[in-house]
N, C-alpha and C positions, 0 to 999 in steps of 0.2 A: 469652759466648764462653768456651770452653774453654782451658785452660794450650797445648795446642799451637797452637789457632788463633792468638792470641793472638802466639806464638813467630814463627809463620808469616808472619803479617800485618807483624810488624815487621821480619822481614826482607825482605819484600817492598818496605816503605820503605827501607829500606837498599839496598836493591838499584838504587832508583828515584836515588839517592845517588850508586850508584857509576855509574851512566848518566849522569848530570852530570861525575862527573870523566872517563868515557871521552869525551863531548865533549869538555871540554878537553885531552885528548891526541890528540882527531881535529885537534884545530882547530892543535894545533903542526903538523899534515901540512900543513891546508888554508891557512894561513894565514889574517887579520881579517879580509879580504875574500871570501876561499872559505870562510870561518866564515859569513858575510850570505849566501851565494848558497847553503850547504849549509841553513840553517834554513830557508829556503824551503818544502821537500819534508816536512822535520820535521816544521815548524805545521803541516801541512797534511794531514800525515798523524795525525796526534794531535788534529785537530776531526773528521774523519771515523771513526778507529778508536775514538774516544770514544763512540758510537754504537753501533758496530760488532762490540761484542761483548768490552769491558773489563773489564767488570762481571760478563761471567759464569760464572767459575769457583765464586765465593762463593754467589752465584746456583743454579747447578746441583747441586752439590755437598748444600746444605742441600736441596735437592727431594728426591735421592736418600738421604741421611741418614735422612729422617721416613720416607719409605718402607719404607728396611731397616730400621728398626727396629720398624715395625709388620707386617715382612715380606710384602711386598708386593711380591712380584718381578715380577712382570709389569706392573707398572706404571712398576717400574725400569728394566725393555726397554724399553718405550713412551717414558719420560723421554729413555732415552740416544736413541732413534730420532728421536723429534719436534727434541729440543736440535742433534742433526746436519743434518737436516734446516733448521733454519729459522737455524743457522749458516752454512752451506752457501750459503743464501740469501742471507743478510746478506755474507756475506765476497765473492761475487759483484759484488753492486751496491755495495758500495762499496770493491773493486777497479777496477770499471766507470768508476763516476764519481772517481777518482783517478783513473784512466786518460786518459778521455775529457775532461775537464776541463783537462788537466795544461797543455796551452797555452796557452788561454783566460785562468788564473789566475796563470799564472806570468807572463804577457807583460803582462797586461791591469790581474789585482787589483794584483798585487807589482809590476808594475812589473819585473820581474829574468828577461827570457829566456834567461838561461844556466843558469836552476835546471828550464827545462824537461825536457833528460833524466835530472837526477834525479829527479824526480817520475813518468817513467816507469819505472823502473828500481823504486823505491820501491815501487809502487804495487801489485802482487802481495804485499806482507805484510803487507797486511789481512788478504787470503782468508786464508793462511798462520798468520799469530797466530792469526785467530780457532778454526783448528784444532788450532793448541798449546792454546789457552788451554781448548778442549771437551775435548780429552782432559786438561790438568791438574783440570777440573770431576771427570772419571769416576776418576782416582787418589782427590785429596780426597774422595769419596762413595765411596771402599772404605777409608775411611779410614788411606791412604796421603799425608801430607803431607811426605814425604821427593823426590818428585820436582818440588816445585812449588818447592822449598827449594834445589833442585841447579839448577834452570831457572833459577832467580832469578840464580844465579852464574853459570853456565853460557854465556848469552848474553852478558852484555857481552864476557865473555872471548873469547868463538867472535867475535863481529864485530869485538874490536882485532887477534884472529893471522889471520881472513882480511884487513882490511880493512888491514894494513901491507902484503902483500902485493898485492891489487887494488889499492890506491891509490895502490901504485908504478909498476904496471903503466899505470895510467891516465892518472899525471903524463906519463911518458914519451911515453904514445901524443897529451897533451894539447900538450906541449911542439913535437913535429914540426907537431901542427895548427897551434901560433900561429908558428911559423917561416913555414908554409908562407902562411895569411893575416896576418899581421904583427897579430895580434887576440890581447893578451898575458891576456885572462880566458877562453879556451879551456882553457888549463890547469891554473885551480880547478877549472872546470866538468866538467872529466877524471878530476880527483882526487876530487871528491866522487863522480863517478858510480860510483866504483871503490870508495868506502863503503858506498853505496846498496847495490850488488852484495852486498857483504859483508855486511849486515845479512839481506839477502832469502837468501843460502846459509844464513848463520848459524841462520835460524827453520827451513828443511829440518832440518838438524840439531838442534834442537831437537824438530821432530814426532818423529824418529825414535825419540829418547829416551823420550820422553813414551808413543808405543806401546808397546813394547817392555815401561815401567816397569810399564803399567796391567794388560798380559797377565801379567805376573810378579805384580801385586798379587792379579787375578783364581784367580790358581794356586798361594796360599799361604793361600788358604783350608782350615781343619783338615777339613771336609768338607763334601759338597753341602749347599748349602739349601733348605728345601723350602719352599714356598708356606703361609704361615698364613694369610694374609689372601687371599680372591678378592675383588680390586679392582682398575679399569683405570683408567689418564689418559686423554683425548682429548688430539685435539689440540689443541681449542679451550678446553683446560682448560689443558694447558701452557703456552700461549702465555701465556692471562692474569695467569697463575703468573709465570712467568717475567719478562714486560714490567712486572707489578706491581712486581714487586721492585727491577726493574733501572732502569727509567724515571728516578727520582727522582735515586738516583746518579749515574747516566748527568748527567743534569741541573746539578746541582752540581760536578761536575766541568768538565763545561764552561764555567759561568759563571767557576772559579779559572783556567781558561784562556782563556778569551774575553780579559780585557785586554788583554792580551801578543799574541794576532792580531789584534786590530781594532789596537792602536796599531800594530802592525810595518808595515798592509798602507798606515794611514794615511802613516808617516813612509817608507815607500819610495815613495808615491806623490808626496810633495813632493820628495823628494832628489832623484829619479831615479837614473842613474848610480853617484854617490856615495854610497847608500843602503847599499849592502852592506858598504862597509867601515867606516861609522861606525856602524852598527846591530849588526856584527857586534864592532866595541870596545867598544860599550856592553854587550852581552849576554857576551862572555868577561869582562870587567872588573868588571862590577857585577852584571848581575842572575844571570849563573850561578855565583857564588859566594855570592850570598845564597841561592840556590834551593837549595842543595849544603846547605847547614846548613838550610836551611826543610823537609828534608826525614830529615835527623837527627831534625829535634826530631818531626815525624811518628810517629818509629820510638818514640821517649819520649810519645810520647801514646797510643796505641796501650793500653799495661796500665791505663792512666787508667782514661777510660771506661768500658773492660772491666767494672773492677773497680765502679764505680759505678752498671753497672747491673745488676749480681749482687744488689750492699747493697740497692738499692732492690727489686727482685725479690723478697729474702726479708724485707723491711719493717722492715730497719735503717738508716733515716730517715738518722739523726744519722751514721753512719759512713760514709756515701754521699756526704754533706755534707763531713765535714774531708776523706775521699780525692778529692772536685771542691774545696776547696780546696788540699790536697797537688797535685794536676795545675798551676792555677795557680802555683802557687809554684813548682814547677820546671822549667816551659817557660820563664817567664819571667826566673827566675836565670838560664838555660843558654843563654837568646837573648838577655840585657842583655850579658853579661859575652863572647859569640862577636860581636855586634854592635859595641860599643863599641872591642873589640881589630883588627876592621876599620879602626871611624873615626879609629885611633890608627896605623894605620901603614898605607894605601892603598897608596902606592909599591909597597911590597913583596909586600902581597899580589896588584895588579896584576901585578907582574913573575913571580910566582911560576903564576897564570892565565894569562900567554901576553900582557900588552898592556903597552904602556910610557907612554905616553898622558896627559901630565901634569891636560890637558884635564877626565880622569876623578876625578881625585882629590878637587873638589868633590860630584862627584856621588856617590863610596860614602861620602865624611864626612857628607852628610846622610841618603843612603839606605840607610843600613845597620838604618835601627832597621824596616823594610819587614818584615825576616825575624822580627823578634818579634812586630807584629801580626799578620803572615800566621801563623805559627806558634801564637799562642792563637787566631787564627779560626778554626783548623782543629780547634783541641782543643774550642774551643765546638759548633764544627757537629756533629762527631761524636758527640759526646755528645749534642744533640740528636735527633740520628737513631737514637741507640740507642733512644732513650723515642721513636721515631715520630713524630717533628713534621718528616717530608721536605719536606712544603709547606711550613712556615715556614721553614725554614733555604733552600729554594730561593727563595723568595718575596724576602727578604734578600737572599740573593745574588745575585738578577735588579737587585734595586733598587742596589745598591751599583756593580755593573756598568756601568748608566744612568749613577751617579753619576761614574766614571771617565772614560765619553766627553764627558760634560759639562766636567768640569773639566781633562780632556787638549786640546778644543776652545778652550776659553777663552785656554789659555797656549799653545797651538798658534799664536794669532794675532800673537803675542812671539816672531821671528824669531831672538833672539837665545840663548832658552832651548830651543831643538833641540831635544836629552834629554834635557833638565834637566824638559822637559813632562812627558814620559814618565814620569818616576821621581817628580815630585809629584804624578802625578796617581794613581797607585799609591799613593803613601806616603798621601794621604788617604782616598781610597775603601778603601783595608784597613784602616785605622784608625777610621773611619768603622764600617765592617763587625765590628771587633774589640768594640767597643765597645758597639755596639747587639745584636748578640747577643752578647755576653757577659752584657750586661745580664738580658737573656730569660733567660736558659739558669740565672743565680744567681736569678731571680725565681722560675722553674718549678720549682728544687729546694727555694727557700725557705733559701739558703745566706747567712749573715750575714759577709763576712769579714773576717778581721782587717788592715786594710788597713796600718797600720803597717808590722807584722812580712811580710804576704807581699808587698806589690807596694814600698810607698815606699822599704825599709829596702835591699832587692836591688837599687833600680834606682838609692839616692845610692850605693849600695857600688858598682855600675858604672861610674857614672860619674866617682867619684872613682878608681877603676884604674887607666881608660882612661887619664885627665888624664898619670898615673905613668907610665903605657906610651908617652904620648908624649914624655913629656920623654927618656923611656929611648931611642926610637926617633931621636928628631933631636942626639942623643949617640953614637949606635952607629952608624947609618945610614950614616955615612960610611966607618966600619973594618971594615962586616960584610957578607957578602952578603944578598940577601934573606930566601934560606931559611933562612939562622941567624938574621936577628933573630925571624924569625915564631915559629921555633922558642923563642928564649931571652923573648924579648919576651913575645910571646902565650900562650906556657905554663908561663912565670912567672908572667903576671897572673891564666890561669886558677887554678891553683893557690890563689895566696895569696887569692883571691875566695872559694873554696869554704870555703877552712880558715876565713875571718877568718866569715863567713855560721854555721859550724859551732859558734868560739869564742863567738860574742856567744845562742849557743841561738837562733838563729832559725827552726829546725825546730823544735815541739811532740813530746814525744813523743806525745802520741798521733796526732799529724800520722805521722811516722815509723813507726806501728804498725801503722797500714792502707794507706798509699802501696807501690808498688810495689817502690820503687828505697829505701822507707827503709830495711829493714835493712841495706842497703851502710854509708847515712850512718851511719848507729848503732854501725855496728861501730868505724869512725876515732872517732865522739865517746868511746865507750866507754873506747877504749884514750888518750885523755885527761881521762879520767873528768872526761866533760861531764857527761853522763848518767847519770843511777838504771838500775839494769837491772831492765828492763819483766818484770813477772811475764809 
């Protein structure tokens, strides 16, 4: 990958980030229980758009790339016609079947008939994305990654300034409903549909941008180009093209989602009723503040792999090796020490997510280390996928999934661990996952590492913090609000984790030499002349 792709992709994560916290600021409109009846539409729409055309910007983008650079314009027509085309199609049928489904699933799978008209409402920004996302394919293939970079920001923004105002408008119209049937979840049901709304305007405006940017990219060409190559695509050439690439992706993404809907549809099906407002504490409280950071560290994995499958590319073995060591080392420090300052002060960060829920506080003291497997699983998979093993990391990932219903089943029949099932049964199948290919992934590069220095030494320095952070927090707790202990607490402890990690040379320089993000560290060690300065 290229320095901009690269740039690109990790803001992309980042972006996937700030869609976590704009939940949590929908969910102060909708409330814990109009949070359960709003995810509804969500899942549901993120197993079908998964499908439906997620994958293919990156996708298209590189079709057209090889072309123009072998110049091969009319095969570039052909790309943009056929990808429109069989987009076109896709964003159809599964606008269709969100459509046409939407009661069936909402009433029947979920168990939650009040999440039916958001799921209609939702259900046209399938078609819609997947026409952002063809036209951000045709920007990045004029190699213009400035509008996919503004999208990325652009949308959450565009759905919180419509969606304060539709889901005011909504509350209100939901409020006279339940006056009028004395039915007091009419008026989540209002408020979310007035989200819903908001998201489905917000992608119109997004298309608009996305045109506009690609006819501007088109028109800052220095001049015409002419045809060097007479070469055509079919369409039967496209498609294979395209499905080859996307498939697999497509696939592994699903399965990092598949848990989290098969458990939702499981436990609204036992709760009934009550399913939305405790499903919906669970997920503001715990698992979207671990996804919030699981998706950080995303953005920090991201130059990893890049970078190691460059080294390997050009048959520098050994330097491929310490920078897939350097990647471990620093997902892992940045998920011990963001995990453990959770299990050190829940209350707070609960309160500070929107739930008060003493209930939960077992549950992110043992689930918080979720986001450090999840977070090196994904740095593993990737990295696998860069070297072409899509079948085995999907392969993995099907199995681990298996593993999850199995063991969510088991403790499903323990009445008294609710979601507590949930979150063990997560906490092991990704650790389970982390573990076995991680394994792979250091077997296929032939990476020896030093296990002292990068996993043991970062994770007793965490959890000896943490220990600090709590004694700190049930001292403060009392005289401080949330947000300042999080603040003094938590970013004291990060602090002093990195400097103390920095003092005792726990980074190599030559770790430091080839990692992404070493010469940040090197510049702090420098200026405590930790460190030799590297020729």
């Amino acid at each position: 990958m290229k320095q901009f792709e690269v740039k690109r992709k990790q803001i992309e994560y980042l972006s996937k980030a700030l869609e976590v916290i704009l939940f949590l600021a929908i969910e102060r409109k909708l409330g814990l229980e109009g949070s359960g009846f709003f995810l509804v539409p969500l899942m549901l729409f993120a197993m079908i758009w998964n499908f439906a055309g997620e994958q293919l910007p990156d996708v298209l983008a590189k079709l057209i790339r090889v072309r123009k650079a072998k110049g091969q314009l009319k095969s570039i027509k052909n790309i943009r016609l056929f990808s429109l085309i069989c987009q076109v199609a896709m964003g159809v049928v599964g606008t269709l079947l969100m459509l046409s489904l939407g009661t069936f699933l909402g009433e029947n799978v979920y168990g939650c008939p009040y999440a039916s008209l958001m799921i209609w409402i939702l259900s046209p920004v399938i078609f819609l994305r997947g026409m952002s996302y063809l036209l951000q394919g045709y920007c990045q293939g004029e190699g213009s990654e400035l509008p996919t970079v503004v999208t990325c920001l652009l949308r959450p923004v565009a759905i919180y300034l419509l969606g304060t105002v539709l889901g005011s408008l909504g509350g209100d119209y939901g409020q006279k409903v339940t006056g009028l049937l004395k039915q007091e979840h009419y008026t989540a049901m209002y408020v979310g549909a007035g989200w819903c709304a908001a998201i489905t305007i917000a992608e119109l405006v997004i298309i608009l941008f996305l045109f506009f940017s690609f006819l501007g990219a088109k028109k800052l060409r220095a001049k015409p180009e002419q045809e060097m190559v007479k070469a055509s695509v079919s369409f039967r050439s496209y498609v294979s093209a395209a499905s080859k690439n996307m498939a697999f992706r497509a696939i592994v993404s699903f399965t990092e989602l598949f848990p989290v809907c098969i458990g939702m549809i499981i436990y609204y099906h036992r709760e009934g009723e009550t399913a939305p407002l405790t499903y919906g504490t669970f997920f503001v409280g715990y698992f979207a503040t671990c996804l919030l950071i699981y998706r950080l560290l995303n953005s920090v994995a991201v130059p990893f792999w890049s970078k190691i499958g460059s080294y390997f590319k050009r048959d520098e073995l050994r330097l491929g090796r310490v920078c897939f060591q350097g990647g471990i080392h620093m997902i892992l420090g940045l998920g011990m020490i963001l995990a453990v300052s959770i299990a050190a002060m829940p209350a707070q960060v609960g309160a500070l997510a929107g739930f008060t829920s003493p209930n939960l506080t077992k549950l992110v003291f043992q689930g918080s280390l979720w986001l450090v497997f999840a977070g090196l699983g994904f740095y593993f998979s990737r990295t696998l996928m860069r070297f072409g093993k899509n079948l085995l990391v999907a392969g993995i990932s099907i199995l681990t999934d298996i593993l999850f219903v199995m063991v969510f089943m088991i403790l499903w029949n323990d009445e008294k661990m609710a979601l507590l099932s949930m979150m063990y049964a997560l906490l092991i199948s990704e650790a389970i996952h982390c573990f076995l290919i991680g394994a792979i992934a250091t077997q296929m590069l032939g990476c020896r590492l030093n296990w002292f220095r990068t996993v043991l030494l970062p994770i007793g320095l965490a959890v000896a913090i943490g220990i600090l952070q709590a004694l700190c927090v049930k001292f403060m707790g009392e005289h401080l609000e949330s947000i300042f202990v999080v603040i003094i607490v938590g970013g004291a402890g990060f602090i002093a984790y990195w400097c103390i990690l920095i003092l005792l040379r726990n980074f190599s320089e030559e770790e430091l030499s080839v990692s992404p993000f070493g010469k940040s560290i090197k510049v702090f060690g420098d200026m405590m002349g930790i460190y030799e300065k590297l020729e």
